[in-house]
Each structure stands twice: as structure tokens, then as C-alpha cells.
C-alpha positions in Angstrom: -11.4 32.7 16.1 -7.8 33.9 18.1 -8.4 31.0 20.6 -8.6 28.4 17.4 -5.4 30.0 15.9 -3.7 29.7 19.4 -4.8 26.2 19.2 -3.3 26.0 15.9 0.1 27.3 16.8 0.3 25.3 19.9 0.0 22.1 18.1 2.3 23.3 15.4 4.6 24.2 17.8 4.2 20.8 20.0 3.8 18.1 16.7 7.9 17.7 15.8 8.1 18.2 12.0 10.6 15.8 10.2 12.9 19.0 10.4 13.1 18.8 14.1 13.9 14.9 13.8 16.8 15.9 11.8 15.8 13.4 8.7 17.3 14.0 6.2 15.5 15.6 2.9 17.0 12.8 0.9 15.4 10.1 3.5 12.4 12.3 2.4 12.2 11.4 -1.0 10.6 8.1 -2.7 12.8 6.3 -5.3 12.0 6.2 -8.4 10.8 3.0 -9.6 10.2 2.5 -13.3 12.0 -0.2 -13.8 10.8 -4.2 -14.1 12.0 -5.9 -10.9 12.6 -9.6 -10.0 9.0 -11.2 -8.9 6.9 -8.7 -10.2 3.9 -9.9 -12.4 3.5 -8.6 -15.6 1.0 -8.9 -18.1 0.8 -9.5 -22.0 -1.4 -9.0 -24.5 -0.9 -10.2 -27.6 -3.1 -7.7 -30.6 -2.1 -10.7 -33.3 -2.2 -13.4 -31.1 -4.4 -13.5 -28.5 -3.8 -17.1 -27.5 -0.9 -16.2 -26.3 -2.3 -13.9 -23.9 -0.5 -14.6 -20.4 0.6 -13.6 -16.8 3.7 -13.8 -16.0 5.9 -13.9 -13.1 9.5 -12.5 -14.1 12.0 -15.0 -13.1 14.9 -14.7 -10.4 17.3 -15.1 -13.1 15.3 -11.5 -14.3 13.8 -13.3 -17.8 10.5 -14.1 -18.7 10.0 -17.4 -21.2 7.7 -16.0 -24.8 6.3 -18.1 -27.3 8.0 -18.2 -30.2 11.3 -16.2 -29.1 11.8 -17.6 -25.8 13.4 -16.4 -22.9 13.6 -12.7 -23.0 15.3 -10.1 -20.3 12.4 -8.0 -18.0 14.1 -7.5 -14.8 15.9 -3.4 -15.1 13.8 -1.9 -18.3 10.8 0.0 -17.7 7.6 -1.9 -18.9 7.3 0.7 -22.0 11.2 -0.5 -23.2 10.1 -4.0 -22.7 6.6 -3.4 -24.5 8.9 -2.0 -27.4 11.2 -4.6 -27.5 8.6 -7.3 -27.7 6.8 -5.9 -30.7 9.8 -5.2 -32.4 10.8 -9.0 -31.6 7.3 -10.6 -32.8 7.4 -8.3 -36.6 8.7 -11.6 -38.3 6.2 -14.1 -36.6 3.2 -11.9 -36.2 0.5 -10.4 -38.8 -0.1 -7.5 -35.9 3.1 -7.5 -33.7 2.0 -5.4 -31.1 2.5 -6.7 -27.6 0.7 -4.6 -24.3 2.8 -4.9 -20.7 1.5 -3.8 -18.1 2.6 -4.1 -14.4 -0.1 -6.8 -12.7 1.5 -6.9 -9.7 4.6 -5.3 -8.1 6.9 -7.3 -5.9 8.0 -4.5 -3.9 5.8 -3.8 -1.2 5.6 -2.2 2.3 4.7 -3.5 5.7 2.7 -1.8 8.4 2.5 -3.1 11.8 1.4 -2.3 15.7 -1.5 -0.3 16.8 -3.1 -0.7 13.0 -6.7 -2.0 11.9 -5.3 -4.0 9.2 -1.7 -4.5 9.5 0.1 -6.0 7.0 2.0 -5.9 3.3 0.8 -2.9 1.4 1.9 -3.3 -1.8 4.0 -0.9 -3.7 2.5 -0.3 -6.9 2.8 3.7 -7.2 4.8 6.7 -5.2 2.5 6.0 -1.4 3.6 8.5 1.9 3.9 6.5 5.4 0.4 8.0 6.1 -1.1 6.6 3.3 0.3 3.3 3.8 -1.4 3.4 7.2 -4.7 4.5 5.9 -4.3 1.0 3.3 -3.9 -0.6 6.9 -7.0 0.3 7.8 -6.2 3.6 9.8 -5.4 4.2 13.1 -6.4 1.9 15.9 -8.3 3.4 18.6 -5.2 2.6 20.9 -2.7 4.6 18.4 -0.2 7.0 18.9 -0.2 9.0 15.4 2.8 11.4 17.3 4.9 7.8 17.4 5.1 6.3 14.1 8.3 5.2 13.1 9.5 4.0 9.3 12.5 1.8 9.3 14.3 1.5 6.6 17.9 -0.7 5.6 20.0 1.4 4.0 23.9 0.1 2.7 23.4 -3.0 5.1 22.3 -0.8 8.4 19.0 -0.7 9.9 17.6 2.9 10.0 14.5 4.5 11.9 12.7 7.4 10.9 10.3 8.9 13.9 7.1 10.7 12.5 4.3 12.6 14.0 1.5 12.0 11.7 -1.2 14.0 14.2 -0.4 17.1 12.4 -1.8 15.9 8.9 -4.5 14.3 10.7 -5.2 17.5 12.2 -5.1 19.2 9.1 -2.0 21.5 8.6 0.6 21.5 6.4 2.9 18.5 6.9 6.0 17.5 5.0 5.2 13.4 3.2 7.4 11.0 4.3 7.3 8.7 0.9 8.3 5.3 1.1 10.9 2.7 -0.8 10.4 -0.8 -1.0 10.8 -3.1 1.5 9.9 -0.2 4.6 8.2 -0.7 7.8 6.0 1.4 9.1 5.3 0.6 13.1 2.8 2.7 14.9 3.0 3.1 18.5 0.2 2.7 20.9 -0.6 5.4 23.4 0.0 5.2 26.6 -3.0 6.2 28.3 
């Protein structure tokens, strides 16, 4: 029992912590993403109509293109604002004027690479920590390093690079998350053994 708490403190005290990276708290922190973005999917349903049932893709101009009222602004409201708006917009055309949105498919996505199982574009679709990004990847290769796994991230026009130790969580003790914003890369280190 004292030589597994030993053990405990030893790797505690040998696994850096974000803290002893000096990363910011702020860097820390997912941002919050409520809003509709350009080239996410969205999807209608129609409770009067449901002919006009559809998938859409919202435009680069930000729009998506309705029957009956046409083009109408998605990119920067939240998907309840736009669901609002829609059913509020349809009252004179439709019996039942409520319209369901719902987010198919986020544009915003994530992109692990090196000593992966799977690497590749995770997409972004809720709040998701740089460990479990990796775990969408398919875990840790057998050739990992989970004490080098770095997140870079652009931030006002400059590349950025976050180092992690993610052997700690994997060990099982108390690690800060490291949440991710759209568009990181995660890049996992092999070892070098």
C-alpha cells in the first residue's frame, strides 16, 4: 500500500501538469460554440409540410435557400433562434408552422495525427478534451508517447503549441482537460525506445 502511493507521487511528480507548461488557463478553456457556422449541415423538418423536409448545407454567403420564403440568414444564430425564426416566417403559408433544426453536421472539426490508430478529422460536434479526440482516433499506437502530445492551435494569425502529458489521465489521477476549438491539431509523439 505505501510503495503504490510512492509510486503515485512519483509519477505525479515526474508527468508535467499544464501548470508546469505555463498554458495559460484561458488556452484551457473550449469556446463556446452555439452558433450556426458557414458549412455546417443543418436539418429541417417541416410538422405542416413534410415535403419540404430537407438537408441543407448553409451557404458561404451564411444563407440557406427555403421554399416559399427563400433565402434566409443561418450562419451566427444558434439553431433554437433560427428554429424560431422559421416558424414564425412559415405562420402565413403553413396550417402547422412549426419548423425542427437540428445540427446534422458541424463544419468545425479537429485533426489528430502521428503515432494514432486512426488519425484523422474528428469532428466537432460538442465540447471534446485533446484526450478524447485521441481516443476518437483510435487511441494510442503501441509506438506512442502519451507524455508528448502537442495541440497546436492559430491564434490572431500566429501558430501556437500546447505540450501535454496525457500518461497521467491514462494512469488514472486527477488531470486538468485540455478542451479543444475548431480547427486544432492534436500531434502525438512516438517514443523513442
Amino acid at each position: 500500500m505505501l510503495m503504490a502511493a510512492v509510486a503515485g507521487l512519483a509519477a505525479t511528480a515526474c508527468a508535467p501538469s499544464p501548470e508546469m507548461y505555463n498554458i495559460p488557463a484561458e488556452a484551457l478553456v473550449a469556446t463556446p460554440r452555439n452558433a450556426l457556422a458557414i458549412g455546417d449541415v443543418v436539418r429541417l423538418s417541416y410538422a405542416g409540410a413534410p415535403e419540404f423536409n430537407q438537408t441543407q448545407k448553409v451557404q458561404p454567403d451564411g444563407r440557406i435557400s427555403l421554399p416559399r420564403v427563400g433565402s434566409v440568414t443561418a450562419s451566427g444564430r444558434s439553431v433554437t433562434a433560427l428554429q424560431d425564426s422559421l416558424t414564425a416566417m412559415y405562420k402565413p403559408h403553413l396550417n402547422d408552422s412549426t419548423v425542427m433544426v437540428s445540427l446534422e453536421q458541424p463544419a468545425a472539426a479537429v485533426y489528430v495525427s502521428g503515432a494514432v490508430n486512426q488519425p484523422g478529422k474528428v469532428p466537432l460536434d460538442r465540447s471534446l478534451t485533446a484526450l478524447e479526440a485521441v481516443m476518437e482516433a483510435g487511441g494510442f499506437s503501441p509506438i506512442a508517447n502519451p507524455k508528448q502530445v502537442f495541440v497546436l492551435r492559430t491564434e490572431g494569425g500566429r501558430q501556437k503549441r500546447y505540450p501535454l502529458n496525457m500518461e497521467q489521465a491514462l494512469a488514472g489521477f486527477e488531470t486538468r482537460a485540455f478542451y479543444l476549438r475548431p480547427y486544432d491539431v492534436i500531434w502525438v509523439k512516438k517514443s523513442n525506445w
